[in-house]
C-alpha positions as CSV (number, residue, x, y, z in Angstrom):
1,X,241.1,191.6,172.6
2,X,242.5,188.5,170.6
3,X,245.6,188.8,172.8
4,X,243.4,188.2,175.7
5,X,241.6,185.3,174.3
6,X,244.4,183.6,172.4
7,X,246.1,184.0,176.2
8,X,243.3,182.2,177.7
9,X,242.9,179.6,175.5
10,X,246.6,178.5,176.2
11,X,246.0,179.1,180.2
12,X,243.1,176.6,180.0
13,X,242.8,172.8,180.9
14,X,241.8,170.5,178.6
15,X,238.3,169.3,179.1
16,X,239.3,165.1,179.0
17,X,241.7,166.3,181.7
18,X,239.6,168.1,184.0
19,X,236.8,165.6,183.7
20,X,239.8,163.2,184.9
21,X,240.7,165.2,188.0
22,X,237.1,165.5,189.0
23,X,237.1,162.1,188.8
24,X,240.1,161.4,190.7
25,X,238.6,163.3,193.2
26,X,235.9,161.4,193.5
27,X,237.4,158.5,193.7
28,X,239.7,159.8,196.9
29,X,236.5,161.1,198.7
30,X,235.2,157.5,198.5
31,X,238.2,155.9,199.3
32,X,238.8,158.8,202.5
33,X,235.3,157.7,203.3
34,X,236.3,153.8,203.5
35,X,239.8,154.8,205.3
36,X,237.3,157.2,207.7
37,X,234.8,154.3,208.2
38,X,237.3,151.7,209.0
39,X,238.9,153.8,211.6
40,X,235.8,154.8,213.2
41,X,234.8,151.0,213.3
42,X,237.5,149.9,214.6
43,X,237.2,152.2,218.0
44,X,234.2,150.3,218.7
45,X,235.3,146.8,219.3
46,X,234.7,143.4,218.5
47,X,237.7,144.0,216.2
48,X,240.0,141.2,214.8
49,X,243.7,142.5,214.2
50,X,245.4,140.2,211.7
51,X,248.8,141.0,209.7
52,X,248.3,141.6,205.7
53,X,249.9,138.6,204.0
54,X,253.6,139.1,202.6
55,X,251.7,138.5,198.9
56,X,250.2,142.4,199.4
57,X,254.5,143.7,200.2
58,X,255.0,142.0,196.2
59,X,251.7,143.5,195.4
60,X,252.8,147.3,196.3
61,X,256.3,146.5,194.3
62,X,254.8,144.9,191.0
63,X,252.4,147.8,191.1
64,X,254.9,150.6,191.8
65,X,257.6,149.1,188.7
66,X,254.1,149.7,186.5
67,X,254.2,153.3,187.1
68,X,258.0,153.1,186.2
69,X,257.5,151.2,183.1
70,X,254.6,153.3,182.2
71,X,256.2,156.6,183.0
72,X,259.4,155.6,180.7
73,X,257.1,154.4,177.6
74,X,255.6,158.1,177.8
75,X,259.2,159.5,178.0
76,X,260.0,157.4,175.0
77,X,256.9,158.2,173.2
78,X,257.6,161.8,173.2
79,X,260.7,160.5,171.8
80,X,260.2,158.6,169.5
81,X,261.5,155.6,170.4
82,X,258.5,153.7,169.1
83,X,260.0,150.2,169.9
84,X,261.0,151.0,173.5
85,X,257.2,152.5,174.0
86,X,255.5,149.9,172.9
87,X,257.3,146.9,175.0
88,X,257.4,149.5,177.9
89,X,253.5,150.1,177.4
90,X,253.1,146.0,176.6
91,X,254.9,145.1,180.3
92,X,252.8,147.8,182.1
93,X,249.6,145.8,181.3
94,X,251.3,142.7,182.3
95,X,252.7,144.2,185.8
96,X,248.8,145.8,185.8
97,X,247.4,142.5,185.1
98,X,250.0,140.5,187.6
99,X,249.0,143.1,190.4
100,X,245.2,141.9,190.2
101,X,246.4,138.1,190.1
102,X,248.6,138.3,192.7
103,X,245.4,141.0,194.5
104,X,243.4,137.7,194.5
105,X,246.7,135.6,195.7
106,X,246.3,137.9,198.6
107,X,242.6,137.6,199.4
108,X,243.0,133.4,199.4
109,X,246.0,134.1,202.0
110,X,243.5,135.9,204.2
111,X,241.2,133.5,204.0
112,X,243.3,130.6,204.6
113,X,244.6,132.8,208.1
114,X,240.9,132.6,209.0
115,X,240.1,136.5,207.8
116,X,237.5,135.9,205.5
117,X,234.8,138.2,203.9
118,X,232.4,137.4,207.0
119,X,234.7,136.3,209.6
120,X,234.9,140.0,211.2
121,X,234.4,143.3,210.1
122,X,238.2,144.4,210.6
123,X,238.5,141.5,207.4
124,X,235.3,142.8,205.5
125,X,236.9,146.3,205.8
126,X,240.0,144.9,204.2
127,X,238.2,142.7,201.1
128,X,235.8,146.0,200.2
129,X,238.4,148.1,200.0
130,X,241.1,146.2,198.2
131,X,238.7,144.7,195.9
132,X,237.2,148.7,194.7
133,X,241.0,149.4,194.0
134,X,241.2,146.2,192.3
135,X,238.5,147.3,190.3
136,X,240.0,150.6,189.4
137,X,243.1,149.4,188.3
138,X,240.9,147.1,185.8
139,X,239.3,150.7,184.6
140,X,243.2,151.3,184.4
141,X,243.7,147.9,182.3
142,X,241.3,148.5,179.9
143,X,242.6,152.0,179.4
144,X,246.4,150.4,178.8
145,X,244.6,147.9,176.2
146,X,243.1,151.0,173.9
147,X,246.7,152.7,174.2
148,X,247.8,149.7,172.9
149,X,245.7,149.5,170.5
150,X,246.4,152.7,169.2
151,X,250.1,151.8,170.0
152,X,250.2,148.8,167.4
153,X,247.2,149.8,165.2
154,X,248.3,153.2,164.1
155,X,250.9,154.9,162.6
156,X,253.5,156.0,165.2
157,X,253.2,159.9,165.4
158,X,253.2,161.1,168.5
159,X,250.9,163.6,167.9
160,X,248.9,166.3,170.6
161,X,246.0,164.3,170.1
162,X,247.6,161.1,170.7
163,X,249.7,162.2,173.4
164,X,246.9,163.4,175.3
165,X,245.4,160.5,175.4
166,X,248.4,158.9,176.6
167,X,248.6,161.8,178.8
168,X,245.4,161.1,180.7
169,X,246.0,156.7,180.8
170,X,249.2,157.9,182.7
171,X,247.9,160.0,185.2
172,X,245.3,157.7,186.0
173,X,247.8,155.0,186.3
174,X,249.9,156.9,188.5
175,X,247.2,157.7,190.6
176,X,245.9,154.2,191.3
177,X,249.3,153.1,192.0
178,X,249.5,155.9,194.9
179,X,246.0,155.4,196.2
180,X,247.5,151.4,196.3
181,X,250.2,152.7,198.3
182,X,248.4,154.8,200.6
183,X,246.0,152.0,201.0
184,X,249.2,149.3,202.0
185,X,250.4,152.3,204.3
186,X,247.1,152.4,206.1
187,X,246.2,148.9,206.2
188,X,250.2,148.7,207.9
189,X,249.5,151.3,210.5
190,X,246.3,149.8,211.7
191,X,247.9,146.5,212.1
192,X,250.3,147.7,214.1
Protein backbone atom coordinates (compact mmCIF):
# COMPACT_ATOMS: atom_id res chain seq x y z
CA UNK A 1 0.00 0.00 0.00
CA UNK A 2 2.79 2.66 0.83
CA UNK A 3 4.37 1.60 -2.47
CA UNK A 4 1.33 2.61 -4.15
CA UNK A 5 1.00 5.89 -2.50
CA UNK A 6 4.67 6.92 -2.27
CA UNK A 7 4.36 6.05 -6.31
CA UNK A 8 1.60 8.47 -6.61
CA UNK A 9 2.78 11.10 -4.81
CA UNK A 10 5.93 11.27 -7.20
CA UNK A 11 3.47 10.75 -10.43
CA UNK A 12 1.57 13.90 -9.36
CA UNK A 13 1.72 17.67 -10.43
CA UNK A 14 2.37 20.11 -8.29
CA UNK A 15 -0.66 22.22 -7.36
CA UNK A 16 1.21 25.93 -8.20
CA UNK A 17 1.80 24.24 -11.46
CA UNK A 18 -1.44 22.88 -12.40
CA UNK A 19 -3.16 26.05 -11.26
CA UNK A 20 -0.59 27.65 -13.89
CA UNK A 21 -1.66 25.41 -16.81
CA UNK A 22 -5.34 25.97 -16.09
CA UNK A 23 -4.50 29.31 -16.33
CA UNK A 24 -2.58 29.25 -19.42
CA UNK A 25 -5.43 27.66 -20.85
CA UNK A 26 -7.47 30.17 -20.14
CA UNK A 27 -5.64 32.65 -21.38
CA UNK A 28 -5.38 30.75 -24.99
CA UNK A 29 -9.28 30.23 -25.06
CA UNK A 30 -9.57 34.06 -24.81
CA UNK A 31 -6.93 34.89 -27.04
CA UNK A 32 -8.42 31.86 -29.74
CA UNK A 33 -11.60 33.81 -29.09
CA UNK A 34 -10.02 37.27 -30.23
CA UNK A 35 -7.98 35.48 -33.21
CA UNK A 36 -11.77 33.73 -33.99
CA UNK A 37 -13.51 37.08 -33.69
CA UNK A 38 -11.17 39.04 -35.77
CA UNK A 39 -11.43 36.49 -38.54
CA UNK A 40 -15.05 36.33 -38.47
CA UNK A 41 -15.14 40.18 -38.67
CA UNK A 42 -13.15 40.56 -41.16
CA UNK A 43 -15.41 38.41 -43.69
CA UNK A 44 -17.95 40.99 -43.24
CA UNK A 45 -16.50 44.10 -44.74
CA UNK A 46 -15.96 47.51 -44.13
CA UNK A 47 -12.51 46.26 -43.36
CA UNK A 48 -9.25 48.46 -43.42
CA UNK A 49 -6.00 46.27 -44.40
CA UNK A 50 -2.95 48.10 -43.09
CA UNK A 51 0.76 46.56 -42.76
CA UNK A 52 1.96 46.18 -38.88
CA UNK A 53 4.80 48.66 -38.42
CA UNK A 54 8.49 47.30 -38.61
CA UNK A 55 8.60 48.43 -34.61
CA UNK A 56 6.28 45.04 -33.92
CA UNK A 57 9.42 42.64 -36.34
CA UNK A 58 11.96 44.31 -33.23
CA UNK A 59 9.15 43.59 -30.87
CA UNK A 60 8.92 39.63 -31.72
CA UNK A 61 13.01 39.62 -31.48
CA UNK A 62 13.50 41.59 -28.15
CA UNK A 63 10.80 39.34 -26.86
CA UNK A 64 12.00 36.03 -28.14
CA UNK A 65 16.14 36.81 -26.72
CA UNK A 66 13.90 37.13 -23.21
CA UNK A 67 12.98 33.68 -23.34
CA UNK A 68 16.71 32.88 -24.20
CA UNK A 69 18.04 34.94 -21.42
CA UNK A 70 15.48 33.65 -19.15
CA UNK A 71 15.86 30.05 -20.19
CA UNK A 72 19.84 30.28 -19.56
CA UNK A 73 19.57 32.06 -15.96
CA UNK A 74 17.38 28.76 -15.04
CA UNK A 75 20.08 26.56 -16.57
CA UNK A 76 22.55 28.48 -14.47
CA UNK A 77 20.54 28.46 -11.50
CA UNK A 78 20.39 24.82 -11.36
CA UNK A 79 23.93 25.34 -11.62
CA UNK A 80 24.91 27.31 -9.57
CA UNK A 81 26.33 29.85 -11.24
CA UNK A 82 24.72 32.47 -9.09
CA UNK A 83 26.40 35.47 -10.82
CA UNK A 84 25.46 34.38 -14.41
CA UNK A 85 21.63 33.88 -13.06
CA UNK A 86 21.20 36.86 -11.59
CA UNK A 87 22.51 39.26 -14.65
CA UNK A 88 20.69 36.72 -16.98
CA UNK A 89 17.40 37.11 -14.72
CA UNK A 90 18.31 41.14 -14.40
CA UNK A 91 18.40 41.50 -18.60
CA UNK A 92 15.17 39.35 -18.98
CA UNK A 93 13.21 42.13 -17.14
CA UNK A 94 14.92 44.74 -19.09
CA UNK A 95 14.22 42.87 -22.70
CA UNK A 96 10.42 42.24 -20.76
CA UNK A 97 10.22 45.88 -19.95
CA UNK A 98 11.77 47.04 -23.57
CA UNK A 99 9.11 44.74 -25.25
CA UNK A 100 6.21 46.84 -23.58
CA UNK A 101 8.08 50.24 -24.50
CA UNK A 102 8.79 49.43 -27.83
CA UNK A 103 4.61 47.61 -27.68
CA UNK A 104 3.57 51.33 -27.22
CA UNK A 105 6.35 52.48 -29.92
CA UNK A 106 4.18 50.35 -32.07
CA UNK A 107 0.72 51.49 -31.24
CA UNK A 108 1.99 55.52 -32.01
CA UNK A 109 3.27 54.07 -35.46
CA UNK A 110 -0.29 52.85 -36.12
CA UNK A 111 -1.73 55.73 -35.23
CA UNK A 112 0.43 58.05 -37.09
CA UNK A 113 -0.48 55.53 -40.51
CA UNK A 114 -4.05 56.62 -39.68
CA UNK A 115 -5.02 53.08 -37.84
CA UNK A 116 -6.11 54.29 -34.72
CA UNK A 117 -8.24 52.75 -31.77
CA UNK A 118 -11.52 54.05 -33.69
CA UNK A 119 -10.49 54.58 -37.10
CA UNK A 120 -11.77 50.85 -38.20
CA UNK A 121 -12.41 47.86 -36.60
CA UNK A 122 -9.58 45.88 -38.46
CA UNK A 123 -7.30 48.63 -36.12
CA UNK A 124 -9.40 48.18 -32.88
CA UNK A 125 -8.97 44.42 -33.37
CA UNK A 126 -5.23 45.03 -33.47
CA UNK A 127 -5.00 47.67 -30.25
CA UNK A 128 -7.29 45.04 -27.96
CA UNK A 129 -5.48 42.38 -28.67
CA UNK A 130 -1.87 43.56 -28.43
CA UNK A 131 -2.61 45.65 -25.53
CA UNK A 132 -4.23 42.22 -23.30
CA UNK A 133 -0.80 40.59 -24.28
CA UNK A 134 0.83 43.64 -23.28
CA UNK A 135 -0.85 43.27 -20.18
CA UNK A 136 0.19 39.67 -19.54
CA UNK A 137 3.68 40.17 -20.07
CA UNK A 138 3.32 42.98 -17.24
CA UNK A 139 1.75 39.89 -15.03
CA UNK A 140 5.02 38.35 -16.44
CA UNK A 141 7.16 41.53 -15.21
CA UNK A 142 6.08 41.56 -11.89
CA UNK A 143 6.70 37.91 -11.60
CA UNK A 144 10.56 38.51 -12.89
CA UNK A 145 10.65 41.44 -10.09
CA UNK A 146 9.74 38.84 -6.99
CA UNK A 147 12.34 36.29 -8.64
CA UNK A 148 14.55 38.89 -8.36
CA UNK A 149 13.91 39.66 -5.28
CA UNK A 150 14.39 36.45 -4.09
CA UNK A 151 17.40 36.43 -6.42
CA UNK A 152 19.35 39.27 -4.53
CA UNK A 153 17.48 39.08 -1.15
CA UNK A 154 18.20 35.53 -0.26
CA UNK A 155 20.78 33.28 0.13
CA UNK A 156 21.63 31.52 -3.12
CA UNK A 157 20.47 27.88 -2.69
CA UNK A 158 18.83 26.64 -5.36
CA UNK A 159 16.57 24.74 -3.47
CA UNK A 160 13.01 22.60 -4.69
CA UNK A 161 11.16 25.31 -3.26
CA UNK A 162 13.01 27.99 -4.87
CA UNK A 163 13.37 26.32 -8.07
CA UNK A 164 9.78 25.80 -8.43
CA UNK A 165 9.09 29.02 -8.19
CA UNK A 166 11.50 29.81 -10.76
CA UNK A 167 10.01 26.93 -12.43
CA UNK A 168 6.57 28.34 -12.89
CA UNK A 169 8.00 32.49 -13.78
CA UNK A 170 9.63 30.49 -16.72
CA UNK A 171 6.96 28.73 -18.11
CA UNK A 172 4.81 31.63 -17.93
CA UNK A 173 7.36 33.55 -19.65
CA UNK A 174 7.86 31.15 -22.25
CA UNK A 175 4.34 31.01 -22.88
CA UNK A 176 3.65 34.71 -23.38
CA UNK A 177 6.59 34.94 -25.58
CA UNK A 178 4.81 32.17 -27.90
CA UNK A 179 1.37 33.51 -27.68
CA UNK A 180 3.39 36.96 -28.86
CA UNK A 181 4.57 35.04 -31.64
CA UNK A 182 1.55 33.37 -32.68
CA UNK A 183 -0.11 36.74 -32.41
CA UNK A 184 2.78 38.48 -34.96
CA UNK A 185 2.16 35.24 -37.19
CA UNK A 186 -1.52 35.96 -37.40
CA UNK A 187 -1.63 39.54 -37.48
CA UNK A 188 1.16 38.77 -40.79
CA UNK A 189 -1.17 36.38 -42.42
CA UNK A 190 -4.14 38.62 -42.34
CA UNK A 191 -2.28 41.40 -43.75
CA UNK A 192 -1.34 39.57 -46.45
Amino acid sequence: MSTISSEYSQNKIHSHKFALWVAIATIIMMFGAFTSAYIVRRAAGNWYEFKLPDIFFLNTVVILMSSVTLHIAYTSFLKGREKRYKTLLATTLVLGLVFVVLQYFGWKAMAGMGATFTANPSSSFVYVISGLHAAHVLGGVAALIVAMAHAHFLPFRPTPRRRLRFELVVHYWHFVDALWVYLFVFFMIQSL
